[in-house]
C-alpha positions as CSV (number, residue, x, y, z in Angstrom):
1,X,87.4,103.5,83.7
2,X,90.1,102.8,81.7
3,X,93.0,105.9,81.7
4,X,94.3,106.5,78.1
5,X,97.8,108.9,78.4
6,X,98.6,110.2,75.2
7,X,103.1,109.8,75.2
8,X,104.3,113.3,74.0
9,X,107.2,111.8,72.9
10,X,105.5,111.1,69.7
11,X,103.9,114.3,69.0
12,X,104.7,116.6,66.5
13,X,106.1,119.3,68.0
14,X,106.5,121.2,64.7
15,X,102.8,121.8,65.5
16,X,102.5,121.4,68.8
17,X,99.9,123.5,69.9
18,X,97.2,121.5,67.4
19,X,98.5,118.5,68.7
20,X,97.4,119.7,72.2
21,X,93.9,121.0,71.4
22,X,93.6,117.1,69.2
23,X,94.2,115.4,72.3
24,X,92.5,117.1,74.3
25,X,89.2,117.0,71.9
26,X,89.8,112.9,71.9
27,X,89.4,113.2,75.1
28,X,92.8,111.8,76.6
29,X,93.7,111.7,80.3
30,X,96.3,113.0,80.5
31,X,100.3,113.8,78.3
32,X,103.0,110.6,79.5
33,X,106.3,112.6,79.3
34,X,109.4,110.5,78.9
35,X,112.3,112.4,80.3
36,X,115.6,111.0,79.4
37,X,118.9,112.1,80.3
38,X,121.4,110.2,77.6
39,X,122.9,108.7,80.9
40,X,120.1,106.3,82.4
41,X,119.5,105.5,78.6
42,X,121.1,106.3,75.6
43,X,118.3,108.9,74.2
44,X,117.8,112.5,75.0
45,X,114.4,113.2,75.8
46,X,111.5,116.1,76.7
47,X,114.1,118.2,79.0
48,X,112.3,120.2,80.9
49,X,112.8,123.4,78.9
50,X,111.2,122.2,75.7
51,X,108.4,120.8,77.9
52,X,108.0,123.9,80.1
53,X,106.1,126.4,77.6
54,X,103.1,123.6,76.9
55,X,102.0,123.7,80.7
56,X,100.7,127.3,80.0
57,X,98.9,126.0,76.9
58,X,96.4,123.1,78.3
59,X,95.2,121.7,81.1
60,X,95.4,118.3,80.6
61,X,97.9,116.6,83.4
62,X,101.5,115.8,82.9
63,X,102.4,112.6,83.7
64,X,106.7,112.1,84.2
65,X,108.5,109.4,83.9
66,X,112.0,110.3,84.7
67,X,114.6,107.8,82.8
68,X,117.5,109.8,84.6
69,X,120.2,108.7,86.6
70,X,119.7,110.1,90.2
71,X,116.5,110.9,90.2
72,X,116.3,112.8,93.2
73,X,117.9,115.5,91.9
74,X,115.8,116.4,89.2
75,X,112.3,116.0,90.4
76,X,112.2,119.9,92.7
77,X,112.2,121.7,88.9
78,X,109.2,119.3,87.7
79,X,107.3,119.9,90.9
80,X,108.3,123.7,90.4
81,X,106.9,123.2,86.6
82,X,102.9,122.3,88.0
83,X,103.0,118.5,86.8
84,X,100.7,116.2,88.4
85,X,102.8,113.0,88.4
86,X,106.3,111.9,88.8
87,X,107.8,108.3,88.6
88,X,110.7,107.3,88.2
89,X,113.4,103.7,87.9
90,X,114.2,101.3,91.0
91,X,117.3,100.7,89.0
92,X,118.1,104.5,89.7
93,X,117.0,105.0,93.4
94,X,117.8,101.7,95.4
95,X,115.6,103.3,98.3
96,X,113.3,105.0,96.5
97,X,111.2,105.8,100.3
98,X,112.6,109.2,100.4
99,X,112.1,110.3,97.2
100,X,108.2,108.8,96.9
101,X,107.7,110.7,100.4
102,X,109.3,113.9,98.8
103,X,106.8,113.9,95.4
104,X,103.8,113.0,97.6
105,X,104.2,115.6,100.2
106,X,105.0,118.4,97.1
107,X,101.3,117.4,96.3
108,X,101.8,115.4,93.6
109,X,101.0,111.5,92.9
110,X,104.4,109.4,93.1
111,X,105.0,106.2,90.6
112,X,107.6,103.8,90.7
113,X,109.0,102.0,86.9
114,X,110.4,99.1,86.8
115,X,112.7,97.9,83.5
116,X,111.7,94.4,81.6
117,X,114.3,92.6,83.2
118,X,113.8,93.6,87.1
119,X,111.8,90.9,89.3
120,X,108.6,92.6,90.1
121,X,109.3,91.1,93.8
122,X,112.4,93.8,94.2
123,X,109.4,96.5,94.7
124,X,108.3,95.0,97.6
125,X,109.2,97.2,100.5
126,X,107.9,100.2,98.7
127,X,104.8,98.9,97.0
128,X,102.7,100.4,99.4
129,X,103.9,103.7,99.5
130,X,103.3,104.3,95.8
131,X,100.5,105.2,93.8
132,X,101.1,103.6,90.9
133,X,103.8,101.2,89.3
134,X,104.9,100.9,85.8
135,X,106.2,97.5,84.4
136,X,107.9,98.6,81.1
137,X,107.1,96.3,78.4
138,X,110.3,97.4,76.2
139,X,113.5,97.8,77.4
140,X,114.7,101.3,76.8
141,X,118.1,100.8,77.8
142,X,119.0,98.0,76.0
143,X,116.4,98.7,73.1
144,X,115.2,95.5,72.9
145,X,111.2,94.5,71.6
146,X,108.1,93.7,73.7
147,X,108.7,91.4,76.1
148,X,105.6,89.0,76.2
149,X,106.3,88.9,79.9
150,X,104.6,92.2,80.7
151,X,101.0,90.7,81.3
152,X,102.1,88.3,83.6
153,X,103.9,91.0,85.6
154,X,101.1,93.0,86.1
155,X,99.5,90.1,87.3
156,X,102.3,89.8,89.8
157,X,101.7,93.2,90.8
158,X,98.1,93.1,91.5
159,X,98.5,89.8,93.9
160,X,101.3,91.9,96.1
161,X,98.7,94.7,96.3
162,X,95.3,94.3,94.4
163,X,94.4,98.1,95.2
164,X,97.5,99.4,92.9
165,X,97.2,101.2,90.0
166,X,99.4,99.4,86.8
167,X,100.2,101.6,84.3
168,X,101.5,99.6,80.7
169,X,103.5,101.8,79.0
170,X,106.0,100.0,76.1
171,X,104.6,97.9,72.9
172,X,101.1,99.0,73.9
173,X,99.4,98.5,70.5
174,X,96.5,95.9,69.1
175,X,98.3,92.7,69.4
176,X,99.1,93.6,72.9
177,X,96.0,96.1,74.1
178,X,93.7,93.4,75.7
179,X,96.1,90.8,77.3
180,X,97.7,94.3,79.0
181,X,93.9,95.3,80.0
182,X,92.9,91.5,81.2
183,X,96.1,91.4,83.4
184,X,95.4,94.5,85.5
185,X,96.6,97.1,83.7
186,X,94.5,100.3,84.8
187,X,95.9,102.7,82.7
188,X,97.9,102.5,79.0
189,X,100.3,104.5,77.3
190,X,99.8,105.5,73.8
191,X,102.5,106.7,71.3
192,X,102.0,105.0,68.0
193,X,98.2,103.8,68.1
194,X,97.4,107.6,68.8
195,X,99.5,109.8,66.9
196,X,100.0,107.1,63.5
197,X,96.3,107.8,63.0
198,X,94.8,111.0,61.4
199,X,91.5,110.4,63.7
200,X,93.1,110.7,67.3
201,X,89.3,110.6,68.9
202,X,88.9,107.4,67.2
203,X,92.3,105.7,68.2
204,X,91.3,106.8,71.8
205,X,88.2,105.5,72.0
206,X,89.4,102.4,70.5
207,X,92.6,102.1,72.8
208,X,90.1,102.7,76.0
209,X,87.3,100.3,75.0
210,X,89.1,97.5,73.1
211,X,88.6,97.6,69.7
212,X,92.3,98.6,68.7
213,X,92.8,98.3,64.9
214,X,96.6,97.9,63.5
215,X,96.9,101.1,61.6
């Protein structure tokens, strides 16, 4: 079945702790945490002290991606945290072995990201020691739009290893929801088609089985 991650990023964290019970009632399948340094990226986002108290207040999995220059360093206080998921940018861990080896043996599944504009082929030699890969369908370093090259990516990663888990994360709204799915994608990210709505069971449902509406 198709995995639906709800992107905290989005939340209102004014009233956070309804936010969590909403998602979890709408049946979500996990909380997509977007860590940004202000180095890797230009935005500050989710440190881990803001994110920290909510792992005491559901049970739903966390899900990191880690937009943060050297990654390595900063993935020991998420393990410490009880997440369930780290990946984090080729473009910031050239041999990303070591560091996929280090988040799998903590216990935890290890993802690799790659940015709009970085052949899929440059995964390669690690595509087989990760669980899952995310080809970003927006550019958050250079803030650019949806690039309408994301389906065809995650076809390009399901012919190096059909097995693999894509995760589409980036511009995933209608217009883009079932090319994303058709392509491969096993699992989306939601930020705006979620937390827009007033009916979060409703834009989950619709997000998992296809009938996405625009508002």
């Amino acid at each position: 079945m198709l995995a639906i991650y709800a992107s905290l990023r989005s939340a209102n964290f004014d009233e956070i702790d309804e936010e969590l019970v909403r998602l979890e009632t709408a049946g979500v399948d996990g909380l997509h945490l977007d860590v940004m340094d202000g180095r890797f990226c230009d935005e500050v986002s989710l440190p881990i002290d803001e994110v920290a108290p909510l792992r005491a207040k559901t049970g739903l999995p966390f899900d990191v991606h880690l937009m943060v220059e050297r990654p390595e360093e900063r993935v020991a206080e998420w393990i410490d945290l009880g997440v369930q998921r780290i990946a984090f940018h080729l473009e910031a861990c050239p041999d990303p072995g070591p560091l996929l080896v280090r988040i799998r043996e903590a216990g935890l599944s290890p993802g690799l990201v790659l940015l709009p504009n970085t052949p899929v082929q440059a995964l390669d030699p690690w595509i087989h020691q990760a669980d899952f890969v995310n080809p970003l369908g927006v550019n958050p370093v250079d803030q650019t739009g949806y690039d309408e090259a994301t389906p065809g990516r995650i076809r390009q990663l399901k012919s190096l290893r059909p097995d693999l888990t894509v995760q589409a994360d980036g511009g995933v709204w209608a217009k883009t929801r079932d090319a994303l799915v058709a392509a491969g994608a096993g699992e989306l990210v939601g930020g705006y088609p979620i937390f827009s709505t007033n009916d979060y069971l409703k834009a989950v449902g619709e997000l998992r089985e296809g009938t996405v509406g625009e508002s």
